[in-house]
C-alpha positions in Angstrom: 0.0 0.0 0.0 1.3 3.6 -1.5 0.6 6.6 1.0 0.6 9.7 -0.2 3.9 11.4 1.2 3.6 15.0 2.2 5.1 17.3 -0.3 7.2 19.5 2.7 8.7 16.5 4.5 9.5 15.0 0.4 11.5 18.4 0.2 13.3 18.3 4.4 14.1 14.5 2.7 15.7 15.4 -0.4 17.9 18.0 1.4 18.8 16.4 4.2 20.1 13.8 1.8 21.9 16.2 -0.2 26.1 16.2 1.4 26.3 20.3 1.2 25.5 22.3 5.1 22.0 23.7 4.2 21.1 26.7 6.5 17.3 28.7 6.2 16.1 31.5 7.8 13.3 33.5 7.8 13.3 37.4 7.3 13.7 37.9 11.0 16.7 35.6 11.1 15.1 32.5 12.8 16.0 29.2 11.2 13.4 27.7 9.4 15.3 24.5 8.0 18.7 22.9 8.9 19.7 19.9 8.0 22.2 17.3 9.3 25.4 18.2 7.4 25.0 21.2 8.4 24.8 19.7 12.3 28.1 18.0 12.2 29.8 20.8 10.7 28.6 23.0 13.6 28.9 20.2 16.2 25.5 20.6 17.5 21.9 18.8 17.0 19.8 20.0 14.1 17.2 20.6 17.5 20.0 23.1 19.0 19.9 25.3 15.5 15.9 25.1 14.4 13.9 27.9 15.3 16.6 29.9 17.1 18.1 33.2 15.6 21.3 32.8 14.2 23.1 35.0 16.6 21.7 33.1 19.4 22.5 29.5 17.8 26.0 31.0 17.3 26.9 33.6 19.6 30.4 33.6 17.9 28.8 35.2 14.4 27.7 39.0 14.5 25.6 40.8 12.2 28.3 41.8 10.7 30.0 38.5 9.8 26.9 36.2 9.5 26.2 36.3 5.5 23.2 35.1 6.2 21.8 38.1 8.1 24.0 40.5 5.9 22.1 38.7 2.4 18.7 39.7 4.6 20.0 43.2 4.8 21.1 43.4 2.1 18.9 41.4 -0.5 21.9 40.7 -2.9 22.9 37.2 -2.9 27.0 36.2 -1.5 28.5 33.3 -4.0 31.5 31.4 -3.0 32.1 33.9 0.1 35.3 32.2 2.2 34.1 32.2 6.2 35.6 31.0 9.5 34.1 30.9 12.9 34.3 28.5 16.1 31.4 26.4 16.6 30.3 24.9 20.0 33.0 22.8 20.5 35.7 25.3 20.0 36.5 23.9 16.6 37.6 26.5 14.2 35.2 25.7 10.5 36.4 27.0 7.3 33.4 26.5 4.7 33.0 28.2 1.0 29.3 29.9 1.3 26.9 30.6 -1.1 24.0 32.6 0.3 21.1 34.0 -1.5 17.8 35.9 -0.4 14.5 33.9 -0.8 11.9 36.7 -2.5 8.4 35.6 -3.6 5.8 38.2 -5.1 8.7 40.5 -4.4 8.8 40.1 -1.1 11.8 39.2 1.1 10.5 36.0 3.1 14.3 34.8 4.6 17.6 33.5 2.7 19.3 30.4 2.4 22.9 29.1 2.4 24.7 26.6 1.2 28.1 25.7 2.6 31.0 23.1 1.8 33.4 22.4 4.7 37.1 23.1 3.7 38.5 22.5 7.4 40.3 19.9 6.5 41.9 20.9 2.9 42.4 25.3 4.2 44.5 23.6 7.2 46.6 21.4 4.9 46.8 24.4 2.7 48.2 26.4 5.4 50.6 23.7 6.7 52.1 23.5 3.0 52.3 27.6 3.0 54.0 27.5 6.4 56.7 24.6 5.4 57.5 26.1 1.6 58.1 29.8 4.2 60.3 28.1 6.1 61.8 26.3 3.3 62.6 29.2 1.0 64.9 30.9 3.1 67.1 28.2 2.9 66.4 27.8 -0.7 68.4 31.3 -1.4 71.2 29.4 0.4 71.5 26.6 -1.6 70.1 24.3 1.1 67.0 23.4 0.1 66.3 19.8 -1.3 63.5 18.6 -3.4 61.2 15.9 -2.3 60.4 14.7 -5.8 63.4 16.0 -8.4 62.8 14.9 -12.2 65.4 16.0 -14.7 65.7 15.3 -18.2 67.2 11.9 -18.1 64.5 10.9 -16.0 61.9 11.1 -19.2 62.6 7.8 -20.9 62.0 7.0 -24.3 62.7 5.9 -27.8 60.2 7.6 -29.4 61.1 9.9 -32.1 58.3 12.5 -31.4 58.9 12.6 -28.0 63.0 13.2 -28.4 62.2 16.0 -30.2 59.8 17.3 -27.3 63.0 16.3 -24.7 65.5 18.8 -27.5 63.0 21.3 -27.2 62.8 21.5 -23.1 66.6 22.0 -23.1 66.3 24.8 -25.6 63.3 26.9 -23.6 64.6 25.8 -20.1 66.9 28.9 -20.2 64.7 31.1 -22.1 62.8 32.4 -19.1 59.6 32.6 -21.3 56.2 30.9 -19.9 55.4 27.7 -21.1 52.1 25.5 -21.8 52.9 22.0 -21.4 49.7 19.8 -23.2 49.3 16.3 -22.6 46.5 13.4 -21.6 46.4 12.7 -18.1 48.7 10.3 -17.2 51.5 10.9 -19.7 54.1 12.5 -17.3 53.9 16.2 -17.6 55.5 17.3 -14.8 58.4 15.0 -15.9 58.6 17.8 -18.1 58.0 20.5 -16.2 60.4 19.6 -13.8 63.1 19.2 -16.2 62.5 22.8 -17.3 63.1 24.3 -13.9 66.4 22.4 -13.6 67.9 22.9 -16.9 67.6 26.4 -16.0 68.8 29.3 -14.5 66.5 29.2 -11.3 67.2 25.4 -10.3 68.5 26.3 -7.3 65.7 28.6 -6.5 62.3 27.3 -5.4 60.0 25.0 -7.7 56.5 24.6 -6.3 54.2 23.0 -8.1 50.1 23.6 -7.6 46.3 21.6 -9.1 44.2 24.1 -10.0 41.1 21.5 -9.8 41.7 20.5 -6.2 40.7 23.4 -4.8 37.2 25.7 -5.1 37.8 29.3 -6.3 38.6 31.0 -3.3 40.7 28.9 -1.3 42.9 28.9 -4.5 43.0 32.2 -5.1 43.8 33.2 -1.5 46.8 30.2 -1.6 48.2 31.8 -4.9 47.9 35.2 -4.3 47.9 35.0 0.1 45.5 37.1 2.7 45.8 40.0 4.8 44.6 40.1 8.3 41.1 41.2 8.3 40.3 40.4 4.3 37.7 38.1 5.4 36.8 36.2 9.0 39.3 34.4 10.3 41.7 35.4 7.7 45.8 36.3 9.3 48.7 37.5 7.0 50.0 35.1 4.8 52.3 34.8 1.9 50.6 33.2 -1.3 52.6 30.6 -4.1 53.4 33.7 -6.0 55.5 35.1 -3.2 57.2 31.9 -1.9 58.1 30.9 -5.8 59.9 34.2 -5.9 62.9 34.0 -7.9 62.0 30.1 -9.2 59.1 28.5 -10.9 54.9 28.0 -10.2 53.4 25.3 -11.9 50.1 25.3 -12.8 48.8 22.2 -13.2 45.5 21.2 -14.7 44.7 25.2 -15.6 42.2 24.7 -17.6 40.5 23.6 -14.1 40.7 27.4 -13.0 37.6 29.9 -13.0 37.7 32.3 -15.7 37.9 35.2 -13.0 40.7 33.7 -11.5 42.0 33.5 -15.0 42.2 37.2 -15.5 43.8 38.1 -12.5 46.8 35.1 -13.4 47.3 37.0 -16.6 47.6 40.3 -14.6 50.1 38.8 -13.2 52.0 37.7 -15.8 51.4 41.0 -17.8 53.5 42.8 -15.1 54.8 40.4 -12.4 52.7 42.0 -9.3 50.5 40.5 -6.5 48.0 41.7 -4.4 47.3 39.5 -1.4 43.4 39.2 -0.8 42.1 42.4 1.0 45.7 44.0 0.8 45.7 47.7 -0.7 49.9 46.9 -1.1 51.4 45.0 -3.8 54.0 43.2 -4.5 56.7 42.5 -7.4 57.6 39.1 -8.0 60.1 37.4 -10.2 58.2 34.2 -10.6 58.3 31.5 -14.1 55.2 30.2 -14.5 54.8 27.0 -16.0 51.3 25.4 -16.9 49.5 22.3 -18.2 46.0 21.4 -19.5 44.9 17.8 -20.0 43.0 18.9 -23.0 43.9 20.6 -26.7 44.1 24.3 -25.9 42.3 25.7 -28.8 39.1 22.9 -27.6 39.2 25.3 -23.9 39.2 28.3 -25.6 36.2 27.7 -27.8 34.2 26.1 -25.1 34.9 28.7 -22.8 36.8 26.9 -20.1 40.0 29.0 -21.1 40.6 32.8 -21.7 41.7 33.1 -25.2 44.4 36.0 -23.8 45.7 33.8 -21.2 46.0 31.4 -23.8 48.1 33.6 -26.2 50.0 35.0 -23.5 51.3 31.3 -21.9 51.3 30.1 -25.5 54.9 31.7 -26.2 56.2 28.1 -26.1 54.4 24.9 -26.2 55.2 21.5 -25.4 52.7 18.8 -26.3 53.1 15.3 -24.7 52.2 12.6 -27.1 49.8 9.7 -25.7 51.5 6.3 -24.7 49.2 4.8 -27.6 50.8 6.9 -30.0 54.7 5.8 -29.0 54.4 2.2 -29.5 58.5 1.9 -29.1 58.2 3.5 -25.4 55.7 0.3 -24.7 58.8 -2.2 -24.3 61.3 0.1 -22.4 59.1 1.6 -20.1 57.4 -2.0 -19.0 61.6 -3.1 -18.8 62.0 0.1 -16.5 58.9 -0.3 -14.3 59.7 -3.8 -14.0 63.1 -3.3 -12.3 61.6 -0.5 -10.1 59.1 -3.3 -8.7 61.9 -6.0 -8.8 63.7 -3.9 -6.1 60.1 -2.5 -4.3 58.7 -6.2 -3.4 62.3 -8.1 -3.6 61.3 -10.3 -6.3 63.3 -11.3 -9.4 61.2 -11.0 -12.7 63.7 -11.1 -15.9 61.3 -11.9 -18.3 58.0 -10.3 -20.3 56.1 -13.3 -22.7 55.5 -11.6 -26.1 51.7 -12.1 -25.2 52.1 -9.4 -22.7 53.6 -7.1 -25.1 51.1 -7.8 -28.1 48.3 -7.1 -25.5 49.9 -4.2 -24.7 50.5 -2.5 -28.1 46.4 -3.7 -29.2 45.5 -1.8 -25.6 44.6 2.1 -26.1 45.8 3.3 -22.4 43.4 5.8 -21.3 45.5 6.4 -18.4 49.1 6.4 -20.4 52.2 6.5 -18.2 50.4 6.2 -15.5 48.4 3.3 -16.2 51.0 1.3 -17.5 53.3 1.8 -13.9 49.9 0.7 -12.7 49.6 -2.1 -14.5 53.2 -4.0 -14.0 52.7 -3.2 -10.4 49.4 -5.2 -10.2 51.1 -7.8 -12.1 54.8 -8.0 -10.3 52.1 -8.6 -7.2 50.8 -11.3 -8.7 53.8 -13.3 -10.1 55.7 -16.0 -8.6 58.6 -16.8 -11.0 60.5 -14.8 -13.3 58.3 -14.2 -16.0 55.6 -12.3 -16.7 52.0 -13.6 -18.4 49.1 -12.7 -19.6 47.5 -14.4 -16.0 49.3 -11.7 -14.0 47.7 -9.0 -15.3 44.7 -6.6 -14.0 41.4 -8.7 -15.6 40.0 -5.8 -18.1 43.4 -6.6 -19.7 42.8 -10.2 -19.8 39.4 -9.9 -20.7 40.7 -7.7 -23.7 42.7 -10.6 -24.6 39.7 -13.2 -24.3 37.4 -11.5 -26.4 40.1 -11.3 -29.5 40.4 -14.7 -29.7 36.9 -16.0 -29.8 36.4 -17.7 -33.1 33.3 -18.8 -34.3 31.7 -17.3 -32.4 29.9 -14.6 -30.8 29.9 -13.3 -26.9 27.3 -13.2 -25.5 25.7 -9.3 -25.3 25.0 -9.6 -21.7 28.4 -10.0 -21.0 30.3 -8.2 -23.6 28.5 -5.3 -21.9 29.3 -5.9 -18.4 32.6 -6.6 -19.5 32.9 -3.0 -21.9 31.0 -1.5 -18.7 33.7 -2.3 -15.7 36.6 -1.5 -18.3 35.2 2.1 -19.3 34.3 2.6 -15.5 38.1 1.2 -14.3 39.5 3.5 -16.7 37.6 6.7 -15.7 38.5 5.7 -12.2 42.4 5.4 -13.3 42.0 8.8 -15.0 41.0 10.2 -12.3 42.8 8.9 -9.0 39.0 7.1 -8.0 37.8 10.7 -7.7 34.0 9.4 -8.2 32.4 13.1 -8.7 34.9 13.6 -11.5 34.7 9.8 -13.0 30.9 10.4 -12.9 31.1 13.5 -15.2 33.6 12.1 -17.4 31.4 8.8 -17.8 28.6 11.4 -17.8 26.5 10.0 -15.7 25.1 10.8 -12.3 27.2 10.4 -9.0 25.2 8.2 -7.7 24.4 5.9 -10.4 28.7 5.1 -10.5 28.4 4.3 -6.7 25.6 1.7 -7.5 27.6 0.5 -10.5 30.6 0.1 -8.7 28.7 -1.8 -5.4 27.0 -3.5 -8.0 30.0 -4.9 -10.2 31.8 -5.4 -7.2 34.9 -2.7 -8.4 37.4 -2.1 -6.3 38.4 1.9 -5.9 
């Protein structure tokens, strides 16, 4: 038997089920709805919050830095506004707000907000700002040491394209000039990018190195360009990338991840090599080489919008364009040699050998993932064997399947299956592509968040 379900509690359902802090008040400031995200984030019950004023549910906030009662006030909606303040367990919450005023028949009836909790990634944020300060003093010494150092003989290949790509990063390494490096994920671009900053003049001076997808808009602007005490709650003076990069290199990775607003004020600085910390009336020279990289053809970002066309021109003095591992079929062998002596040492085993079934596989398999996947793939494999040579058995299943299906003779799979089969590879590979992110594998699949999660519970894929 179907009851009818009540159209308000359908609606306190669906948001209480969405994983954003949801926050509604009426014109008087009394909440009105709060659901449970929103609870942990504040460390109270959803009880402690509903019906109370905001001030009174969080006698930290004033009228002055609640955006809620300041949209009410204001009736001009706040997107994306960066906000701190200490809920009731003396826990200091950094969230990204988006707050707009609720008007029907043009009347103000309250305001609702929508916040994502950044705690977590501002504080890592912060602890990499603080260690790269400390670090860069010693970097004008000399003393510094990288973590993770790639040079030029660290990009191996036999490829002819990709020789010519390794000549051309010795020739711009010393040029000074910006430079776009272009490549599929995967292929190794800040192999590259490295190798720039240390064939140049500023390999002694700091190389730091930042995604412009892993952050929202304005926790990545204040990390590249820094804060000012006062520029927003909670914010304290801080030096951004730019600063801390002084005299070496910035890389930009996945850039064609960055908001367009955010865009234009890179290519100010570019133009003339200034910053402006967030809420700062000062600025700031800076000798800074900025190095970035897309994951997608340039001139594709610029017509579909996702890429200013004058940052485009203005990073496009040099390019460097990474081929795809399916397009260098002689890297295949020497990488799969190179990978398999890293693991030989990594688990103590003693593979010598790869069976030519391996490698035939290998050169009829596209790699979505390039580089990356491939590393991936001998490691799954140099897990599984037991003697000294690899086979066809020891590697991930999509692979084998791959192999399967190409030699069935007379005969044809069975749809079902072929489609489960097609279905797991394309979902493994979007997972690959994109380090098991499932919001991001979802869009690239395009398909719905949760409709991946039930795939992947349902085809019992490991992530």
């Amino acid at each position: 038997m179907n009851a009818t379900i009540p159209t308000n509690q359908m609606i306190s359902a669906i948001l209480n089920s969405i994983d954003e802090s949801i926050h509604a008040v009426d014109n008087n400031g009394m909440t009105i709805f709060y659901n449970q995200v929103a609870a942990d984030h504040d460390g109270v019950s959803v009880e402690e919050v509903l019906g109370k004023h905001v001030l009174e549910a969080f006698p930290s906030l004033t009228k002055e830095t609640s955006t809620l009662l300041k949209v009410l006030e204001t009736r001009q909606a706040i997107i994306q506004q960066p906000q701190r303040y200490e809920n009731i367990k003396g826990q200091y919450i950094d969230t990204v707000n988006t707050t707009i005023p609720i008007i029907l028949d043009d009347q103000l009836i309250g305001a609702v907000e929508i916040a994502k909790d950044y705690s977590t990634i501002k504080s890592l944020g912060e602890k990499i700002l603080d260690l790269q300060a400390r670090i860069k003093p010693q970097v004008k010494q000399g003393k510094a040491k990288q973590i993770h150092s790639y040079t030029i003989s660290d990009i191996l290949t036999d490829d002819p394209a990709l020789m010519v790509v390794k000549n051309q990063v010795e020739k711009v390494a010393n040029a000074d000039s910006a430079v776009l490096v272009v490549g599929e994920t995967g292929t190794g671009k800040e192999l590259f990018v490295q190798s720039i900053h240390h064939c140049s003049s500023r390999s002694e001076a700091p190389f730091i190195a930042q995604n412009c997808a892993a952050l929202p808009e304005s926790l990545l602007e204040s990390i590249l360009f820094g804060t000012t005490k006062g520029s927003y709650t909670g914010a304290i003076d801080r030096a951004g990338l730019f600063e801390l990069a002084d005299c070496g290199s910035l890389f930009l990775d996945e850039l064609n991840s960055m908001p367009l607003e955010l865009q234009a004020k890179l290519l100010r600085v570019l133009e003339d090599g200034v910053v402006r910390r967030i809420g700062d009336q000062k600025t700031r020279k800076v000798n800074v080489r900025v190095i970035a990289a897309i994951n997608e053809s340039p001139l594709d970002c610029v017509q579909n919008g996702i890429m200013r066309p004058d940052l485009y021109y203005r990073l496009n003095v040099f390019s460097l364009f990474i081929p795809p591992l399916r397009e260098r079929n002689y890297d295949i062998e020497l990488l799969t040699s190179h990978f398999v002596e890293q693991f030989n040492e990594r688990f103590s085993k003693n593979v010598r050998n790869v069976e030519n079934t391996v490698f035939e596989l290998f050169h009829q398999y596209n790699w979505p993932g390039n580089v990356r996947e491939l590393k991936h793939t001998i490691e799954h494999a140099m897990i599984m064997a037991e003697g000294h040579t690899l086979t066809v058995k020891h590697l991930p299943i999509q692979l084998q399947q791959i192999k399967k299906s190409t030699e069935t003779k007379g005969g044809v799979q069975p749809l079902r299956s072929a489609m489960q089969e097609m279905e797991i590879s394309l979902i493994k590979q979007a997972l690959l592509q994109t380090n098991a992110n499932i919001q991001q594998a979802a869009a690239l699949l395009e398909i719905p968040r949760q409709t991946l999660q039930y795939k992947i519970q349902k085809l019992n894929i490991l992530v």
